[in-house]
C-alpha positions in Angstrom: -14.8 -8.0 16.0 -18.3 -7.9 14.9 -19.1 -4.6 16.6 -15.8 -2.8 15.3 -17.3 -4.3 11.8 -20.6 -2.4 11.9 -19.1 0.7 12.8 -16.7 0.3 10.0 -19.6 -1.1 7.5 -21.9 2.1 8.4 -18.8 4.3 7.9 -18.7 5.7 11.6 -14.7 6.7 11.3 -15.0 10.0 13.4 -15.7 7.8 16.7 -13.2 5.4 15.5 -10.7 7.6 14.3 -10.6 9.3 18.4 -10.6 5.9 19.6 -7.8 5.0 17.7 -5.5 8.7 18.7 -6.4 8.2 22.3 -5.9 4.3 22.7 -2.6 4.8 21.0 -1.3 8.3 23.4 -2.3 6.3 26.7 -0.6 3.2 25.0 2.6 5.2 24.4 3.0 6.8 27.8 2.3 3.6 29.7 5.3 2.0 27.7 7.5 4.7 28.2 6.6 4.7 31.9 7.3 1.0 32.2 10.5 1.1 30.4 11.6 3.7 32.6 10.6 1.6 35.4 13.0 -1.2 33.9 10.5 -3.8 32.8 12.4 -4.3 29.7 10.3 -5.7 26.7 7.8 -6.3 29.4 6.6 -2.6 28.6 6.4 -3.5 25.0 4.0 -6.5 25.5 2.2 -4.4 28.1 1.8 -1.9 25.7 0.3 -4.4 23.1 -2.5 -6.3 25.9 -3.4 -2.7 26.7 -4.2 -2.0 23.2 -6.3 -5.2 22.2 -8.0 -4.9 25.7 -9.0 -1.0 25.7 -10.2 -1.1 22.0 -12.5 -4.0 23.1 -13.8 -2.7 26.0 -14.7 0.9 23.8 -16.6 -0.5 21.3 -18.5 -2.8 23.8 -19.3 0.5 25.3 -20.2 2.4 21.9 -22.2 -0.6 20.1 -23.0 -2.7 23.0 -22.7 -6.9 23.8 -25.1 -8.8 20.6 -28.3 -9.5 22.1 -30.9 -11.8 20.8 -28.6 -14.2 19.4 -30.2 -17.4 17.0 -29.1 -19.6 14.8 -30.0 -18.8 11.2 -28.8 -21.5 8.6 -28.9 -19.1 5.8 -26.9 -15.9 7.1 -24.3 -18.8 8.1 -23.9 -20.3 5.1 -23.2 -16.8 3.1 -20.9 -16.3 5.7 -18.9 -19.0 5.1 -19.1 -18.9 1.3 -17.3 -15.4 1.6 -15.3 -16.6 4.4 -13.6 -19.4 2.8 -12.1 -17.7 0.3 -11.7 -14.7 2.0 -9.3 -16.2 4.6 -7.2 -18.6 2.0 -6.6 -15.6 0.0 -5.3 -14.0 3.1 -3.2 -17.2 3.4 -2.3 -17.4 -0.2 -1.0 -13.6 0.4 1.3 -14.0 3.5 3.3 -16.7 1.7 4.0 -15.1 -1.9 4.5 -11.6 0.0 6.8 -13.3 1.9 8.6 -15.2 -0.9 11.2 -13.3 -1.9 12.7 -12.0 1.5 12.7 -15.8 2.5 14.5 -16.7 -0.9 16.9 -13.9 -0.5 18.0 -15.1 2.7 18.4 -18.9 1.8 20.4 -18.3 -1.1 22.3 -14.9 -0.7 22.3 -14.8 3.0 21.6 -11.9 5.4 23.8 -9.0 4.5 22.3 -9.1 0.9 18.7 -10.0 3.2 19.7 -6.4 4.9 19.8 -4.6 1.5 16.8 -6.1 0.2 14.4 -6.2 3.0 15.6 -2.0 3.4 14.6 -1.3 -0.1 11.2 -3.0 0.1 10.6 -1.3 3.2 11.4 2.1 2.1 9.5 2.0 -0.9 6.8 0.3 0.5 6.6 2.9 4.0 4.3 5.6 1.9 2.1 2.9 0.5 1.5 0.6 4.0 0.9 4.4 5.4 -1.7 5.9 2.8 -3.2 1.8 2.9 -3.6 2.1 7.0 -6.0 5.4 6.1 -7.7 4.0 2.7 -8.1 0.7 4.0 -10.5 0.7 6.7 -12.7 2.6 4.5 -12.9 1.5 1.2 -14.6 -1.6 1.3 -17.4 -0.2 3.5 -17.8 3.1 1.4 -17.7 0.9 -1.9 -20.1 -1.5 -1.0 -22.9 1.3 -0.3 -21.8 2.0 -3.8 -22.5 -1.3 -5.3 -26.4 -1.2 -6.2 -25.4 1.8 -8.4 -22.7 -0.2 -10.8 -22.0 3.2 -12.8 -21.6 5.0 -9.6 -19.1 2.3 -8.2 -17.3 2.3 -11.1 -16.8 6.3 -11.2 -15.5 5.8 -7.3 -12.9 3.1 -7.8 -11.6 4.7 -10.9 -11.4 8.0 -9.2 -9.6 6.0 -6.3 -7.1 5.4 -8.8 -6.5 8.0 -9.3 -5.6 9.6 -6.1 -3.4 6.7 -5.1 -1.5 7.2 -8.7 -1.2 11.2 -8.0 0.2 10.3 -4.5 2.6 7.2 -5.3 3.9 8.2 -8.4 5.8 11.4 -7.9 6.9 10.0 -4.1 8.3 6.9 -5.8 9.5 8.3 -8.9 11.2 11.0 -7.2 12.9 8.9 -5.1 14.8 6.5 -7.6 15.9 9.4 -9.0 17.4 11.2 -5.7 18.2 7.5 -4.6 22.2 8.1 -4.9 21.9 12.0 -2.8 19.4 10.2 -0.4 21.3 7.4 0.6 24.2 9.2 1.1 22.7 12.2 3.0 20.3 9.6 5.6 22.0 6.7 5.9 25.7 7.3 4.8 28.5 5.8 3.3 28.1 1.9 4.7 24.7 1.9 2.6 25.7 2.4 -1.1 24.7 -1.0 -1.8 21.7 0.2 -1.4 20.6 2.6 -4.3 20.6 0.1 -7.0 18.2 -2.0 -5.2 16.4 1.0 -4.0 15.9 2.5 -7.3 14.1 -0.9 -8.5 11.9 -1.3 -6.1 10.7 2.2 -6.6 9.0 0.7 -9.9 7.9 -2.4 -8.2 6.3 0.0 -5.6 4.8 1.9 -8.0 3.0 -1.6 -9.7 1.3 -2.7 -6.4 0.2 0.6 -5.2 -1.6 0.7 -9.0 -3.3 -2.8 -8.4 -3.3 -2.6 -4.5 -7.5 -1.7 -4.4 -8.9 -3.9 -6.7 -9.5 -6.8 -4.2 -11.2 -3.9 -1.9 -13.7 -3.3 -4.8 -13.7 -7.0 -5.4 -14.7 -8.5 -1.7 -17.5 -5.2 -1.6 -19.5 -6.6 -4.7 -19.3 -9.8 -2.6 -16.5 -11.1 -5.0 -13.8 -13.3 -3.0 -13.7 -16.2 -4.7 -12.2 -13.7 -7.8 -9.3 -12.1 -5.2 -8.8 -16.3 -4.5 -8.1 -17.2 -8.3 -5.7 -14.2 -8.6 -3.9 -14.9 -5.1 -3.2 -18.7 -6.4 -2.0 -17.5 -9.2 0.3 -15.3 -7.3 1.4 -18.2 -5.0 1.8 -20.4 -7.3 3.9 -17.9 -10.2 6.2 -15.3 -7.9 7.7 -17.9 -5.2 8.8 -20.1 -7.8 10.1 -17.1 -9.9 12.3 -16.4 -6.8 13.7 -19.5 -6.7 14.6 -20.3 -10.2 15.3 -17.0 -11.6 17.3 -16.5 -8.5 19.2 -19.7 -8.2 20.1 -18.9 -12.2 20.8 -15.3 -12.6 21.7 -14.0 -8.4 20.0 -11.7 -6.9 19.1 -10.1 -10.3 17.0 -12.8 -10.8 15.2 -11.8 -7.6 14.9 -7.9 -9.1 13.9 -10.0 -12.6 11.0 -11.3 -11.3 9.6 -8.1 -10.0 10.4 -6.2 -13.2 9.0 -8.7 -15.5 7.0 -11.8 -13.9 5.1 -9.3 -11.8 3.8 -6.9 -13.7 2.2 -9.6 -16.2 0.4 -11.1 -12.8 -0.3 -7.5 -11.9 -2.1 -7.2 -15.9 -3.9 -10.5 -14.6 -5.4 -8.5 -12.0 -7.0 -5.9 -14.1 -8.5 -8.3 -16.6 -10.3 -9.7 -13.4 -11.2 -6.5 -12.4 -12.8 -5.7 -16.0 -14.6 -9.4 -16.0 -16.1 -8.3 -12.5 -16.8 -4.7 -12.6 -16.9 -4.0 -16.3 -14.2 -1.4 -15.9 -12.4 -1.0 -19.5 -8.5 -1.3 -19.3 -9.1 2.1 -21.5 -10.2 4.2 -18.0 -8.0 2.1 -15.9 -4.7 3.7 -17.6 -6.3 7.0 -18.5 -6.5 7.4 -14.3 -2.9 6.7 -13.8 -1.5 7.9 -16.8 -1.7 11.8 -15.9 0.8 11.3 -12.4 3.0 9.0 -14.4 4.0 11.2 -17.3 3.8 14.0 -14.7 6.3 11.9 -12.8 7.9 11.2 -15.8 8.5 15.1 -16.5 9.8 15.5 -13.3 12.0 12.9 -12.7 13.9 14.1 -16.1 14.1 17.3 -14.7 16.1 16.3 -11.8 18.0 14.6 -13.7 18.9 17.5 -15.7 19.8 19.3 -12.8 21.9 16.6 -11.2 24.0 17.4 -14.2 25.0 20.8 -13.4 27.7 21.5 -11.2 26.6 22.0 -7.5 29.9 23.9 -6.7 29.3 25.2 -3.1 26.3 23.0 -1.8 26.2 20.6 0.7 24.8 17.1 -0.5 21.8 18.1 1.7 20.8 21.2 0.4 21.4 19.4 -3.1 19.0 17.0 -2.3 16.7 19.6 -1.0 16.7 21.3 -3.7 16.0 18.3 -5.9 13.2 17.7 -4.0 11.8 20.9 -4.3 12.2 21.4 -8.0 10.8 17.8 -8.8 8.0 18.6 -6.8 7.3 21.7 -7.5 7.5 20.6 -11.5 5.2 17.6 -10.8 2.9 20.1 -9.3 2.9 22.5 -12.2 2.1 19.6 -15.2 -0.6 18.2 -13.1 -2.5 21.8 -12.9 -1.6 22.8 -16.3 -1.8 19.8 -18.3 -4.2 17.6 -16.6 -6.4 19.9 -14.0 -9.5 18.1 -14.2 -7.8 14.8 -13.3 -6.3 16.8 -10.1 -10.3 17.7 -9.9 -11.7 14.3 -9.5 -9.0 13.2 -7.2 -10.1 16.6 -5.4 -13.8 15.3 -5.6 -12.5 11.7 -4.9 -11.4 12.9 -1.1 -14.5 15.0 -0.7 -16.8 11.8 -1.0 -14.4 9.8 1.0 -14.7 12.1 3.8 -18.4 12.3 3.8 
């Protein structure tokens, strides 16, 4: 762990990145070998040991065992004072993430679970994938940032903005090809799907627009500020779940994200602006330009949903949906707000270098 750390911390992602891609082919191939072989989920856990014990063995190799080690009271102490906090917010998080699939179970049971838990993962799948690239290197590349306060700033807001100009038009676009898509990938059995689909779309869009702060927060050295917001997730959503949920059904559930969450979601950006002295002002004029993009191209589709298709197949229809919409979201992003599409541009640059 600590080695992996300080190749993370001084930004060393190339070696990392190979690692990764190489670890993960040999990791492959050895379970498809052993489930040929008829080991069964044997080659699965196989598969994960190999992982955990090859990525340990590389960076012993690339960084080397810790030598010279001493006790220093003082380095231990700030250790744990970030630790603390660091690992109940983690705690805090698995339980109100959590929340609402457990709810939905208890009290709807686990065909409307089935709906659910689809939507959340569908909407969330482009989010947990651009997170497992941003991730790794945010905190690191923010907290070579924080002696320069302007500087950090300029970063996280341009980060922003990259995440907005990604999420929005993917999630946007899909509530509004919801109907076409479910029919097309998954089929008939699944049209209890849209509706839930189509709000979780907006619920995806909220947490991929807060998603970074406590990146930016934990690099200024700044747990104990993600710990107040993830208690008052804990202690606000679950309980939302229950009660809207035991009152209104499985609207209740929908409810809370449409209306509890985005005030707990505002709570988050008035820490963020205590912390970083980031005005609310700049926050929304980041996000703002992919939104009404989004919000262009999303009534275009609509618009075209409305003409007859005549001859087409439901998947070329929804091909061509896509295509308009994105070629529409494309088009007000360059004309209308080009030097937003430049930072974000600029944004990628420095995360690269």
């Amino acid at each position: 762990t600590v080695p992996d750390s300080q190749l993370r911390r001084e930004l060393h992602f190339k070696p990392r990145g190979i690692m990764e891609a190489s670890i993960g082919f040999v990791r492959g191939c050895l379970v498809l070998v052993l489930a040929w072989a008829g080991f069964g989920y044997w080659a699965l856990i196989a598969g994960v040991l190999f992982r955990e014990l090859a990525v340990c063995l590389w960076v012993i190799v690339v960084r080397g065992l810790p030598r010279g080690v001493r006790w220093d009271s003082a380095l231990y102490r700030q250790a744990i004072r970030f630790g603390i906090p660091a690992t109940v917010s983690s705690i805090f998080w698995t339980i109100f993430s959590t929340a609402d699939k457990v709810v939905v179970g208890k009290l709807f049971g686990v065909d409307v679970l089935g709906y659910y838990a689809m939507a959340f993962y569908l909407t969330d799948l482009p989010l947990s994938k651009l997170n497992e690239v941003l991730n790794p290197v945010l905190t690191p590349y923010f907290s070579r940032l924080k002696s320069d306060m302007d500087s950090l700033r300029r970063a996280f807001l341009k980060i922003v903005g990259l995440v907005s100009l990604l999420m929005a038009p993917i999630l946007a676009g899909l509530a509004v090809v919801a109907p076409q898509a479910v029919d097309v990938v998954l089929g008939e059995k699944w049209y209890a799907l849209i509706a839930p689909l189509q709000v979780m779309c907006f619920v995806g869009l909220l947490r991929s627009l807060t998603g970074n702060v406590a990146s930016l927060l934990y690099a200024i050295n700044k747990p104990g500020s993600v710990l107040r917001y993830n208690f008052i997730c804990v202690l606000v959503l679950p309980a939302s779940f229950v009660l809207l949920g035991t009152w209104y059904g499985i609207s209740g559930v929908y409810g809370t994200w449409l209306v509890v969450f985005p005030f707990v979601s505002f709570y988050a950006l008035t820490i963020l602006r205590r912390e970083t002295e980031i005005a609310l002002r700049d926050y929304f004029s980041k996000v703002l330009p992919a939104i009404i993009s989004s919000l262009f191209m999303a009534l275009a589709v609509l618009g075209i949903k409305l003409i007859p298709s005549g001859h087409l197949t439901p998947a070329l229809d929804l091909v061509l949906c896509v295509g308009i919409g994105a070629a529409i979201f494309a088009m007000t992003m360059w004309l209308v707000f080009r030097s937003t599409v430049s930072e974000v541009l600029s944004a990628v640059r420095g995360l690269r270098n």
